[in-house]
Each structure stands twice: as structure tokens, then as C-alpha cells.
N, C-alpha and C positions, 0 to 999 in steps of 0.2 A: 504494500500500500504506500504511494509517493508520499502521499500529504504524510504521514506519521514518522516518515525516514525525514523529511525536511522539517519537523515538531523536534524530534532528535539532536537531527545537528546543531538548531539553535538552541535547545536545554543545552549541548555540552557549549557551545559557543558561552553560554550564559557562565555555566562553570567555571569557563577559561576565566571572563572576567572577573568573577568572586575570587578565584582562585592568585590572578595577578595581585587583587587590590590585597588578598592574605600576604601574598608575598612580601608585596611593600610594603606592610606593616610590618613584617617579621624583618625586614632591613634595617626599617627604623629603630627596631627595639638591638639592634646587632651591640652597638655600646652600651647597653644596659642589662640587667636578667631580669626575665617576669618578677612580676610582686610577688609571687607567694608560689608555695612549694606543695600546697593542698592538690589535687586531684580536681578541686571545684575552684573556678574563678572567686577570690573574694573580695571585698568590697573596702574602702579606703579604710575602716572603722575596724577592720583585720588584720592590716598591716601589722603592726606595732604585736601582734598575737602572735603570726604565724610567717613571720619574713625569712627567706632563704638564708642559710648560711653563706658568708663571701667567698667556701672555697667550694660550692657546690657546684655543681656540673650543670652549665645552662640547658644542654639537651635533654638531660635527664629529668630535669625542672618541667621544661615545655613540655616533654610528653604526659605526664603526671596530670597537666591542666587538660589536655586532649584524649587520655587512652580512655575515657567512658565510651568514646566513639569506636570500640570493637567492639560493646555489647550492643550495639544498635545491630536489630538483622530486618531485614526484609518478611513482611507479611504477602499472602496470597495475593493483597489487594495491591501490593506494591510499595505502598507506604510502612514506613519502618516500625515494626508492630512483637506481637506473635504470632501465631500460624492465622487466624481467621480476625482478632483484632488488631486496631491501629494505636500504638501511643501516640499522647499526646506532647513528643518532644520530638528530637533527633541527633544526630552527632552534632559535629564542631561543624563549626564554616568552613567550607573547603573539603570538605572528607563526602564518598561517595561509595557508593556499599550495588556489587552485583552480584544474584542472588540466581541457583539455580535447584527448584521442588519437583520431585517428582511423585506423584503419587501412586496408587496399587489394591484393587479389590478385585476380589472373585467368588462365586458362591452359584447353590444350584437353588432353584424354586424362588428365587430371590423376585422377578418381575412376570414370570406364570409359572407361580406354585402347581398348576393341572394343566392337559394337554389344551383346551377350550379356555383359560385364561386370558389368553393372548390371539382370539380366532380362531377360527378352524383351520383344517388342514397345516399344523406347524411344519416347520424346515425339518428341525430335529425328531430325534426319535426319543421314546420315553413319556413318563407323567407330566414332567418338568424339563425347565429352562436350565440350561447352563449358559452363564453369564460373568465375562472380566470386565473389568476398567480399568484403563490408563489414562493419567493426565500428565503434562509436563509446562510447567511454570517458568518464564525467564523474565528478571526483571531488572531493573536498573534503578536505586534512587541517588538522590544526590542534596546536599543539604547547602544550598544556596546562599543562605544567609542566616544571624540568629534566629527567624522566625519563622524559615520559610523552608520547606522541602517539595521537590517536585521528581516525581517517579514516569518511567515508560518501561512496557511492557508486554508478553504476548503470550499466551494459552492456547494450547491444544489437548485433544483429547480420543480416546476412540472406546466404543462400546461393543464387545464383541460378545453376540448372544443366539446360538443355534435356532430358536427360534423365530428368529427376526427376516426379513423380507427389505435390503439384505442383513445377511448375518455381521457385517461389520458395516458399523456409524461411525466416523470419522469427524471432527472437528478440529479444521487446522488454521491456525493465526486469528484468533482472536487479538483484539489488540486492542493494550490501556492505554489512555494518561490520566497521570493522579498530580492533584497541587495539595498541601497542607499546610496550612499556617498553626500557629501555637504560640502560647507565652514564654520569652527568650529564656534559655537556663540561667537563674545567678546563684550564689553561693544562700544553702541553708532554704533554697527555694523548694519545698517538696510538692506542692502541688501544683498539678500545669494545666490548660485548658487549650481546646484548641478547635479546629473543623477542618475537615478533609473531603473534597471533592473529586470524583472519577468520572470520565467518560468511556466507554468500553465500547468499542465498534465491534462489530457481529459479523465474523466472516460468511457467514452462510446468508446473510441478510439478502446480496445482492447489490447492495449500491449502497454508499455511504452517504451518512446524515445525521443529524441529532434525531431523527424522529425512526431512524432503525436501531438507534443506539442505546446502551443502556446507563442511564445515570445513576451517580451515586453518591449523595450529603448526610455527613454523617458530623454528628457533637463527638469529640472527644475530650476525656479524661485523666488525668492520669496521677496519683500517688507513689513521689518515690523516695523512700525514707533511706536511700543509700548516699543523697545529696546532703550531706553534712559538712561544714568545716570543720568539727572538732572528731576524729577517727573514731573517738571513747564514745559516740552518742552514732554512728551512723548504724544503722540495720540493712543486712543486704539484700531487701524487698522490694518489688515494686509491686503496684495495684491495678488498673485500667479497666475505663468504662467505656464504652460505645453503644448511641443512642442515631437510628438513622434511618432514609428511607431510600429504597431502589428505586426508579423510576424503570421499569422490568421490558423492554420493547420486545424479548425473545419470539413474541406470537407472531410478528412479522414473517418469519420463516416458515410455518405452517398454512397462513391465511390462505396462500393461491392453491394448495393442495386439499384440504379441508373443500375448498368451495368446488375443485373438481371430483372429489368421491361423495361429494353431499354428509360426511362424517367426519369426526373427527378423529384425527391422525394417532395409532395405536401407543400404548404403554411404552413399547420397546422404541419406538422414534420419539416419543416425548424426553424420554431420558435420556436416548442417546445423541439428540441435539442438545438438548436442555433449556427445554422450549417452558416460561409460565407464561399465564393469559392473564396472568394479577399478577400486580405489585407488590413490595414486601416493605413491612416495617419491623426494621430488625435493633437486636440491643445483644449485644456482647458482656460480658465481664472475666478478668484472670488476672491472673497473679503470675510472679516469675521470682527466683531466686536467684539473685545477682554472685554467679562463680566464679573461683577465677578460671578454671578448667569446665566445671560442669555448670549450666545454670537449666535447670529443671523448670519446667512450668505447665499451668491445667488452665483453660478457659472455658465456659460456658456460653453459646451463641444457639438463639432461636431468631426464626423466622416466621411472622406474623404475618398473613392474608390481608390484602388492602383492595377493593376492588374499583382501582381508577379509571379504569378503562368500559366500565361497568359491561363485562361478558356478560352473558346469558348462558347459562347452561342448561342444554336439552338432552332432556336421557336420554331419547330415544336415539340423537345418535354420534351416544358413544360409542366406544369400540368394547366388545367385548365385557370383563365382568368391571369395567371403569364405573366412580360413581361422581356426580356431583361434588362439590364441596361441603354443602350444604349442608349436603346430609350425614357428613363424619362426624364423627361422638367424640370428647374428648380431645386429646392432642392428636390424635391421631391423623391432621390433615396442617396442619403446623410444623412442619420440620425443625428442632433442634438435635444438637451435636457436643456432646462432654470430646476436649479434647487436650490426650496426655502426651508430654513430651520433653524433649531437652535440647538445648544446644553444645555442641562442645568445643571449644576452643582451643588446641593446642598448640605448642610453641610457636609456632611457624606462627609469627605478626601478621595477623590480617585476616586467617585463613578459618573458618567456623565450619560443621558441620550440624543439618539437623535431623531428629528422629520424632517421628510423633506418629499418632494413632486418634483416630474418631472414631466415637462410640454415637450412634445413633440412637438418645432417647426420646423422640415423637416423632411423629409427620408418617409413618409406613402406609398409610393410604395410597391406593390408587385410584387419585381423583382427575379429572381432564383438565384445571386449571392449575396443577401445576406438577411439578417431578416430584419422585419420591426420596425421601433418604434413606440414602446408604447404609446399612447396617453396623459395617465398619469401612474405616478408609486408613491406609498405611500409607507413611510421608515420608520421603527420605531426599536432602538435600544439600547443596554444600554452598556456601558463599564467601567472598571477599569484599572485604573494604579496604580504603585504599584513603591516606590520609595524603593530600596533596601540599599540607604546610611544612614547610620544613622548620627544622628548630634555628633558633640565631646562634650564629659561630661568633663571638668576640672578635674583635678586629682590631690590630692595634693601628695607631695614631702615626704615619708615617711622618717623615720634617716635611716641611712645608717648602714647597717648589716652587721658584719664581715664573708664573704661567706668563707665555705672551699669547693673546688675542688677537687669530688670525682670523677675519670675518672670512667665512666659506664662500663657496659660490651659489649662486641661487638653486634653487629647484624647479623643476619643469613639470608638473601633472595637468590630466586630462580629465576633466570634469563633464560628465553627460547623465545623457539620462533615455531611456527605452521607452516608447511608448507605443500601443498599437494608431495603425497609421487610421482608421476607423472612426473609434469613440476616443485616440486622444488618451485610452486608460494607459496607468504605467505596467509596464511587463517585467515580472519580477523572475528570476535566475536566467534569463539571458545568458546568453556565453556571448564574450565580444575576444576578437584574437586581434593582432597586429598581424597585416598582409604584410608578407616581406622583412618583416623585424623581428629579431629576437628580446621580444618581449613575453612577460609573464600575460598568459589571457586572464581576463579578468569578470565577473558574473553580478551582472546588475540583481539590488536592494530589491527589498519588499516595495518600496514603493519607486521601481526602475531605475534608480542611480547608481554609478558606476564611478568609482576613482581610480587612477594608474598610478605606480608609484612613478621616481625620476625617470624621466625622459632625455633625449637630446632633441632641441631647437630643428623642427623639420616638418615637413610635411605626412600624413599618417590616414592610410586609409583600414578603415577598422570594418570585419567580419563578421557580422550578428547572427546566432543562429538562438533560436528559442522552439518549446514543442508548439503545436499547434499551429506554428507560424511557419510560412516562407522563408528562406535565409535570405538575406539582407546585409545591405553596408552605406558607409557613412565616411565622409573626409571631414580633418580638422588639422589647421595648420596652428603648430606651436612657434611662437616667436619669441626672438631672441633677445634681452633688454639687456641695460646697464648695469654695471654689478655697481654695488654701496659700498666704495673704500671706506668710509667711515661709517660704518653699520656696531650700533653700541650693544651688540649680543654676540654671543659665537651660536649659536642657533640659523638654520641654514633658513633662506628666506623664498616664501612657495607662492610661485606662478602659476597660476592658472588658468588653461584656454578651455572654455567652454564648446558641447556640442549639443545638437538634441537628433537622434536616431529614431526610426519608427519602422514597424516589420508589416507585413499587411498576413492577414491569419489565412492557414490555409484550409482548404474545405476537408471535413470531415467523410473520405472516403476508403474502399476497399473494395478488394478483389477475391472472388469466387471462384474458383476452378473443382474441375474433377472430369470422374469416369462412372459410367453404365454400363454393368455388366451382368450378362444372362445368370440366374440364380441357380439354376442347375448345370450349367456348361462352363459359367467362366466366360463366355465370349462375350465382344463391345456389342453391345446396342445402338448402331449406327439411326440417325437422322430420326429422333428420338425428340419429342418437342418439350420445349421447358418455359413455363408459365413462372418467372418470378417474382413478386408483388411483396414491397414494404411497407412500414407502418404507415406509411402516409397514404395507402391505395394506391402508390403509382406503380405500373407493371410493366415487363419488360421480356420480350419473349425471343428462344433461339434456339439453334436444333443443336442437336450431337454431332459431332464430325463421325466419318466413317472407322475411326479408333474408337468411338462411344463416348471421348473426349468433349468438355465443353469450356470456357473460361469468359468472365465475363467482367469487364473494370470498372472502375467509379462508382461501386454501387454504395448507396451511401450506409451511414453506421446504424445500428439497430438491429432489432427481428426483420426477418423475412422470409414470407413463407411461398417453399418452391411446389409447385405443380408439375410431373411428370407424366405425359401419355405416350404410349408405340403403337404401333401395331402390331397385334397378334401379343399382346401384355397387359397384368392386369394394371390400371392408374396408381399412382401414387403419391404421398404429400412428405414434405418433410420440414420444418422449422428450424434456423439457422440463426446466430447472434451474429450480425459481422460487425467485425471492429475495424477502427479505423486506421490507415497506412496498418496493416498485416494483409499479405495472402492466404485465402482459406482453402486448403481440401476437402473435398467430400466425395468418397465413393458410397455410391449407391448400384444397391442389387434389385434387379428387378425380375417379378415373377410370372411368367405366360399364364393367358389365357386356358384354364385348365382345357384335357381331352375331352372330359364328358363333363356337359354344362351344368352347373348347379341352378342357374336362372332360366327359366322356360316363358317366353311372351307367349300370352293368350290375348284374346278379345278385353278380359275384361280383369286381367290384372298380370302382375309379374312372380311368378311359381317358385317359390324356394325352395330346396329341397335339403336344404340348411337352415334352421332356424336362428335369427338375429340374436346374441345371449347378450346378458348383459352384468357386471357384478352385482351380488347382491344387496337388494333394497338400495341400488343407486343407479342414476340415467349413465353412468359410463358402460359405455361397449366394451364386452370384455377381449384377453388380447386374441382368444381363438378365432372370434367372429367378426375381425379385421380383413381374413382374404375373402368369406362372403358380401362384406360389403362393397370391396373395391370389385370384384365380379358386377353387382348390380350397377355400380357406375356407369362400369365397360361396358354393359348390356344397355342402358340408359343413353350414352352416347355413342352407340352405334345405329339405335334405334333414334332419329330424329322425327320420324313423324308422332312417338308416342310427346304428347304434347304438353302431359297435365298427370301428376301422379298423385296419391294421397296415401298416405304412412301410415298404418294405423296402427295403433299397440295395444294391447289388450292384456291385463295382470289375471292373478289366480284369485281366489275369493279372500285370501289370505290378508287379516287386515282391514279398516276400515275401507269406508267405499270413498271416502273424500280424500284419505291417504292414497288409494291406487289411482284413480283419478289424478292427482298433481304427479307421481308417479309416471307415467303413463302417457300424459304430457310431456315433462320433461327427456324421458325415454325416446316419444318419436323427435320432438326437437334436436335431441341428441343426433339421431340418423341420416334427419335429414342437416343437418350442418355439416356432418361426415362427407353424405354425398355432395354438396356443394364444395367443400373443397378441396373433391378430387374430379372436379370442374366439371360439375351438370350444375345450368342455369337454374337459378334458385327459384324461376320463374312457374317452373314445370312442375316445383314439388311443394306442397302442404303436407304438416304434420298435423295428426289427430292422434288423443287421449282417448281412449273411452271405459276405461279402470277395467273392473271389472261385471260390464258389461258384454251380453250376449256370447256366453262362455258353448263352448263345443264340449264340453260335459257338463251338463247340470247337476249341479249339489257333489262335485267329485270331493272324494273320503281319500283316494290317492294319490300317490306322487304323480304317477302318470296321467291321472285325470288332470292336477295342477297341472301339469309339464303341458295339457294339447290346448289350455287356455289360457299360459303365457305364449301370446303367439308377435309376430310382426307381419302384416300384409301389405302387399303394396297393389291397388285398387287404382283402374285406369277407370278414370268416370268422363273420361271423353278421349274419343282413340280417333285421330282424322285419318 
């Protein structure tokens, strides 16, 4: 993801300069040694208590005021915590902690305890589900300033369970950022306050945005009685509260699937993307025991139901033995999590390891508005912090040299700015190179400005390339002044020649190609006709070459969906994302017109001798009864005088009558949209419901009575 790589570089950009401005303090203090020899900053009123000895060792001092910052470790959420809450402090200024979790569960009957839990027809074999999880956590924080810490990060995960459809859910690159502020650490300060914010994009979302994204504000707390001046009073505990709410978007990822099965999406995909339809308001609390080797710690975290989105949940159609929320007793639809663990720190400066375990005490419901928890979860991870201050070396006082003050000679930079040649707006990471010069290229600002460093006096034509844009260039001549013999600085003295460059944006297009090849021989499918049509309706149509070969440019970015007929094969459709500047392949297999016809024209309707199926209690076609449809196409558009058709569907008694009815409706709508886009005029076909009326077995007691009154006909009520 671009945007979060270039989030990235300006946190560490940002670092660089907290970390310079640490420097130059740590320069300035080079003739002096810190006040105090405590562990904890103290305050001028300490002095005179706790001042260093004169023959102490200034590095040894410095780090004493900074080593808190290796118990600082990285939390789940990024921010410097324990495993699932956040503290409410962080290391020193300048110090940055990278953090790698991985987690670990497995177990059987865990998500369909019985074969019919989870649907019918399971993948696996047995009563029960066998079911792993994997996740893996990488994060970065970095502690900006006294009050400020700002974390990036990314999550993945995969859910592997025999019974699932498929058996392995994958989630890969989720991805944070987190900012936290908190009140600065001083000496003898034990309680902290603070608030922490997250934005967490959704790699499966589809497209990026606050409104697929999942947010996260949280209060924090925090009590730590190990911040003492006097050694004899410090305790080495700390405390921590968190009180917060999720803003939960994950149901974006199910919405377009749910609305094509008419259900919703089973136990095993809710968990293994880890999809809620609600919100959460959550609160944490734990403790930790500050070691110098081991520090142990237990936190308690629940997750409260909030329903901002205001779902509706309809039994009827869940999946399988899913319930409501509603209707859970108890905690039993609330997920919380006891969890036990430790960090260990061994000699090696910087280097921590973690181990912990989650004990699931609520939430084991399986409700549709949200995942279940875990039973247990095993954590194992290792991290670094990394302290970028260095300690001040003493400097001794060299004699004093008689300076002469030679003014330098001037400086020559180039000052522009990028803007689109259009609206005028500024265009930010630009690349500008010198044509012909061996200069450093250089990458325009957020808001499109650009500086060079020294130049030479000359004439300079400069190279623009930026994404989306045309590449582009610009001349600017640098001239050459007078220098200041009596210039009262030695600081060199900077010219500069102004330019303004502009790119003009290029069109958002791409190119399609591929092959047609016989689905039982292998051979091209020569002069093969191709119906292409994008979101915007516009179409674009062209044959096969005699290789089966087709390629087609400029088409612009977006879905598009392509239309394929032969002769002597049955139609077919297929949906394509094209991006933009990439070339696409797509081989496609096509299937002949079967030997013996399944579709027989009569006077007075179209004879199948295959019945249209559909999944059950939903209008999707199911995948068997895909090549009889595309058959009735090719039979529909070979037949042009049939001029007028009407669909009719018919359910089993099974059910209300007002349920098979909308049923039944949507079911032939479903067929006929099939056949319209595998290009019969939408002109020629109506669809009709009529539930379950005028059944071909009255009052049927059998599967096979049901089975000959779910039917689909197709009914010519005018043949010219």
C-alpha cells in the first residue's frame, strides 16, 4: 500500500529530527554531566539530595536516566503497552522499539462441534471440524517527543479448517497507524494519563478509506510505583487501565457476498476474515512486574457489543446453527480474554523476548454479528529497541587559535515548484533529475516544492517524471553575481533562481490481451467474436485472430465485462478489473455446443431436458447448471425469429407462499440476467415468479414430488 510506505518514511523523517534536536542537546551538555545519577529525571529541589559524584562516569550516569526505555515493549495494537493493552507513557525521546508477535491455536469441534454445524455437505470427514490459527504481528513505535509516541504496523493471519469452503482463509497486510499522547514522565510522577488513536486499513476491504477502515480511541491509564527518586520507596509494579471504542468497518468485506447468496456468510468465513457487523466498546486492565531479567505480567480485556451501525439480524438467514445476538444469555456473546505472560530481557542491550497465553472467559457464541473467541491463543515474540541518544563524552578545552575570517563564496540553488499543468494543484514526490549534469535528483514536497543543493552558475534543463503524469521538463538559468569581500559572517551566502514546472496527467488506461482455446482439444478458437463493455456502458467489439489470439489497448481502468460467442460453442461471460498502465492476460477455455441437444424448440416453449438448479433457498444458479444455461442462450440466439420469451419458476410447497413467491421472482430474474449477459436482447425475455403455484404434483409428501414442482420453463407466448 503506497500511501502507508510514504506515512512511514515521514514518521522516520520525523524521528530523524527529534533524534538530531536529542543530539544537540546531548552536545551541549558535553562540558557538563546530567544533574542526577537517579534512573528518573529529577527536579531542581533534588539536586542538593541526589547529585553525581565528580569522579562518576558521565555515560554511565546518562544511561541510568534512559535504561526505563528497554522495558517499554510493543502491544498488539502497536502502541507501547502489554500484549492486548496500551500504557499510558513511553520510553525516552529519541529511543524506538521494533516489535515482532506471533501467535498459535489449534483444536477440533472448536467452530462445528457436528457435521450440520457448519452446513451440509462438509469438506472434511468426521462429527467435527479441525481447525489452526496463525497470526503474525510487525510493528514499529517510536517515541517522538516527551508526550508523544506514534506507531506503524501490519497483521496477517490464516485460518485453516477442513470444513470450510475453502479450507484455508488467509489475511495478509492489514495495516496500522497509531498516534499517543500522555502526560511527560518527571521524577516521583507515578500516575500518567493519556489517549491513543488507531486507524487500521482492511486489506480485504478492496479500496482504501476511513469509511472501510477500522478506528480506534481509547483513554488511557496508567500507575507506576517503580518511578521513585529515593531507591528505598520505589516498588517494581506497574498498573494500567484502558477504557475505548472500535469504530468496527470489518462488515464491508462480506456486504457484496451476503447480498449475492441472499445469507449470510458462514461461521468459518466470519472468523476467518474476522468480519463484526457491530462495534465494540472495550476496557482492559493489568499489571506487570518490572525485572531486571524477567518481568511477568496478567491483563484482563472484554469486548462489549455497541450497535452503531444499527444491523438487523434475520434468523432466517443465517447460516447454519448461527444465532442472533440477541438472543445469547449471559456473557456468552461478549468476548473476553484473561491473559498470562512474560517478557525476558537478556544481556544483549536492546534485545527482549515475549511468551504469553489467552485464556478465553466469555463470548463462545456463535452469533452473525460478530467472531467468536478463541479458547486459547499462544504468543511468542521477540523485539528491539534501539536508543538513538548517545551519552556526552567530556571534551576538553583546546588553547585558543587565532581564527582569520575568510568570507566563502556564495551558493547557487534552485528553487521550484511542481504543479499539475490543469487545476494548477501542487504534485507532490515528483522526481526532477538534471539533463546532462551530474547532479543529485531531487523529489518535490507535499505541497510540490523542490530545492537543489550548490550548483554552478549555468544554464539547466530539468527532467520531471511523476505517477499518473506525463514526463515533463523545464529550463532555468542560474546566474552568476558578485561575491561580498567584506561579508561580516563566514556562513556561505545562498542565491537563488526561481522556477515553476507543470506535468499534464496522463489518462488512466490498459491493455487486455489473450487466447481461446477448444476445452477438450486444446486448439485456438479462431474468429471468435468479443463483446467488451465497461462500467461506463461503452463497448467495444473484435474477433480472434486465426491463433485464437486477441489484444486490445487503451481500455480504460475499472471492471469490464467481456462477452464471448463462436460458432459451433456454447457463449460465455467473464469479469475482468483492469488496471491502469499494466498489461492483462486472460486465457479463456471454451466449451462446444454439446452432441445431443439439451434445449429442444417447440411451438410453444423451449424443452429442457436439464432442469435450471439453483442453491438452496437462494436466486443464485448453482455452478452445475451454468453449461445449461449458456446452451439456452446459444439456442436463443440462433433462433432469431423466437421473438419474446417468458421464464417462469415455480418452488415446492415448502414454506410460506409469500416466501416462494419473492423466491421465485428473484430466481427467474436471476436467469434471465444470466441470459442477457451472455448476449440475448433483454428485449425478448421476461421473468415470472409464481411461488408455488400450479404445482405438477398436488399435495406431494416426496422429495421427488418436491423435485417435479421446482421446475424453470421457458414459454414462447408469441413465436413469429
Amino acid at each position: 500500500m503506497r500511501t502507508l510506505g510514504q506515512f512511514t518514511v515521514s514518521c522516520y523523517l520525523t524521528l530523524g529530527v527529534a533524534v538530531s534536536a536529542q543530539a544537540q542537546t546531548a552536545t551541549g551538555l558535553q562540558e557538563t554531566l546530567p544533574e542526577s545519577s537517579s534512573p528518573i529525571k529529577q527536579s531542581a529541589d533534588d539536586d542538593a539530595k541526589a547529585a553525581p559524584q565528580p569522579d562518576a562516569k558521565p555515560e554511565v550516569v546518562w544511561e541510568q536516566q534512559r535504561d526505563y526505555s528497554q522495558h517499554r515493549y510493543n502491544s498488539l495494537l502497536g502502541g507501547t503497552g502489554l500484549l492486548h493493552t496500551v500504557a499510558a507513557d513511553s520510553g525516552a525521546p529519541g529511543t524506538f522499539r521494533i516489535s515482532f508477535l506471533s501467535s498459535y491455536f489449534t483444536g477440533s469441534g472448536f467452530l462445528c462441534p457436528t457435521a450440520t454445524a457448519c452446513g451440509p455437505q462438509p469438506i472434511g470427514n468426521g462429527n467435527e471440524d479441525s481447525a489452526s490459527r496463525t497470526a503474525a504481528d510487525l510493528s514499529i513505535s517510536a517515541t517522538l517527543a516527551p508526550f508523544l509516541e506514534a506507531s506503524v504496523g501490519t497483521h496477517s493471519h490464516a485460518l485453516s479448517d477442513n470444513f470450510g469452503k475453502p479450507s484455508v482463509i488467509q489475511v495478509l497486510g492489514d495495516s496500522f497507524l497509531g498516534l499517543k499522547g500522555f502526560t511527560p514522565r518527571k521524577a516521583d510522577r507515578i500516575l500518567s494519563a493519556g489517549g491513543f488513536g488507531q486507524l487500521r486499513f482492511l486489506n480485504s476491504a478492496g479500496n482504501i478509506g476511513i469509511h472501510t477502515a477500522d478506528v480506534t480511541l481509547a483513554a488511557l491509564g496508567t500507575i507506576d510505583l517503580s518511578n521513585r527518586t529515593d531507591p528505598k520507596r520505589r516498588v517494581p509494579v506497574r498498573f494500567h487501565l484502558n477504557f475505548g471504542y472500535l469504530f468496527d468497518n470489518s462488515s464491508k468485506i462480506a456486504e457484496n457476498i451476503e447480498k449475492t447468496r441472499n445469507h449470510s456468510i458462514t461461521r468459518i468465513e466470519r472468523n476467518g476474515f474476522g468480519i463484526n457487523k457491530v462495534d465494540s466498546l472495550f476496557m482492559g486492565v493489568g499489571t506487570e512486574y518490572v525485572g531486571k531479567i524477567l518481568q511477568p505480567f496478567a491483563e484482563w480485556t472484554v469486548d462489549v457489543a455497541s450497535n452503531r451501525q444499527g444491523y438487523q439480524c434475520v434468523t432466517r438467514n443465517l447460516s447454519a446453527s448461527d444465532v442472533c445476538l440477541v438472543r445469547t444469555s449471559g456473557m456468552s456473546g461478549t468476548p473476553s480474554r484473561l491473559t498470562l505472560g512474560t517478557r525476558l530481557t537478556p544481556q544483549f542491550h536492546g534485545l527482549s523476548g515475549t511468551v504469553a497465553f489467552d485464556i478465553g472467559t466469555s463470548g463462545s457464541a456463535f452469533t452473525d454479528e460478530r467472531t467468536t473467541e478463541l479458547p486459547w491463543n499462544l504468543y511468542l515474540g521477540l523485539a528491539y529497541a534501539i536508543d538513538t541518544v548517545s551519552a556526552p563524552i567530556p571534551v576538553q578545552k583546546a588553547p585558543e587559535a587565532r581564527v582569520v575570517k575568510v568570507p566563502p563564496p556564495p551558493e547557487y540553488h534552485i528553487q521550484g515548484t511542481v504543479t499539475d499543468e490543469e487545476s494548477s494543484q501542487p504534485i507532490a514526490r515528483a522526481q526532477i533529475q538534471f539533463d546532462g549534469q551530474d547532479y543529485t535528483g531531487l523529489v518535490s514536497r507535499a505541497n510540490g516544492s523542490f530545492e537543489s543543493g550548490n550548483v554552478k552558475p549555468g544554464e539547466y534543463k530539468l527532467l520531471l517524471t511523476a505517477e499518473g503524469y506525463k514526463d515533463g521538463n523545464c529550463a532555468v538559468t542560474v546566474e552568476a553575481g558578485k561575491e561580498n569581500a567584506y561579508a561580516p559572517t563566514t556562513e556561505s551566502e545562498i542565491r537563488n533562481s526561481e522556477v515553476k514546472c507543470s506535468l499534464k496527467a496522463a489518462p488512466a488506461l490498459g491493455t487486455l490481451y489473450g487466447t481461446l482455446v477448444d476445452a477438450d482439444t486444446g486448439t485456438p478458437v479462431p474468429q471468435a467474436a468479443l463483446k467488451i463493455r465497461d462500467e461506463r456502458d461503452r463497448s467495444l467489439e473484435l474477433q480472434s485472430n486465426e491463433t485464437g489470439g486477441f489484444r486490445v489497448e487503451n481500455v480504460p481502468a475499472g471492471q469490464v465485462h467481456i462477452l464471448i460467442t463462436a460458432t459451433g460453442y456454447l457463449p460465455m461471460t467473464i469479469d475482468m478489473e483492469i488496471k491502469k498502465k499494466v498489461e492483462q492476460h486472460a486465457a479463456l477455455v471454451m466449451h462446444k455446443l454439446p452432441k445431443k441437444p439439451n434445449v429442444t424448440v417447440t411451438t410453444k416453449e423451449l424443452k429442457v431436458s436439464t432442469q435450471v438448479r439453483f442453491d438452496n433457498t437462494s436466486a443464485e444458479i448453482s455452478h452445475e447448471s451454468q453449461g445449461i444455461v449458456q446452451e439456452i442462450a446459444a439456442t436463443l440466439l440462433q433462433h432469431s425469429e423466437i421473438t419474446s420469451v417468458e421464464i417462469q419458476v415455480y418452488t415446492d410447497e415448502d414454506g410460506s407462499a409469500t416466501y416462494n413467491k419473492r423466491l421465485s421472482e428473484q430466481r427467474a430474474g436471476s436467469v434471465r440476467a444470466a441470459l442477457v449477459a451472455l448476449g440475448v436482447d433483454s428485449s425478448r425475455l421476461t421473468a415470472t415468479g409464481f411461488g408455488s403455484e400450479k404445482p405438477l404434483v398436488t399435495n406431494a409428501t416426496t422429495e421427488a414430488g418436491h423435485a417435479k414442482n421446482r421446475r424453470v420453463q421457458f414459454v414462447i407466448p408469441k413465436h413469429d
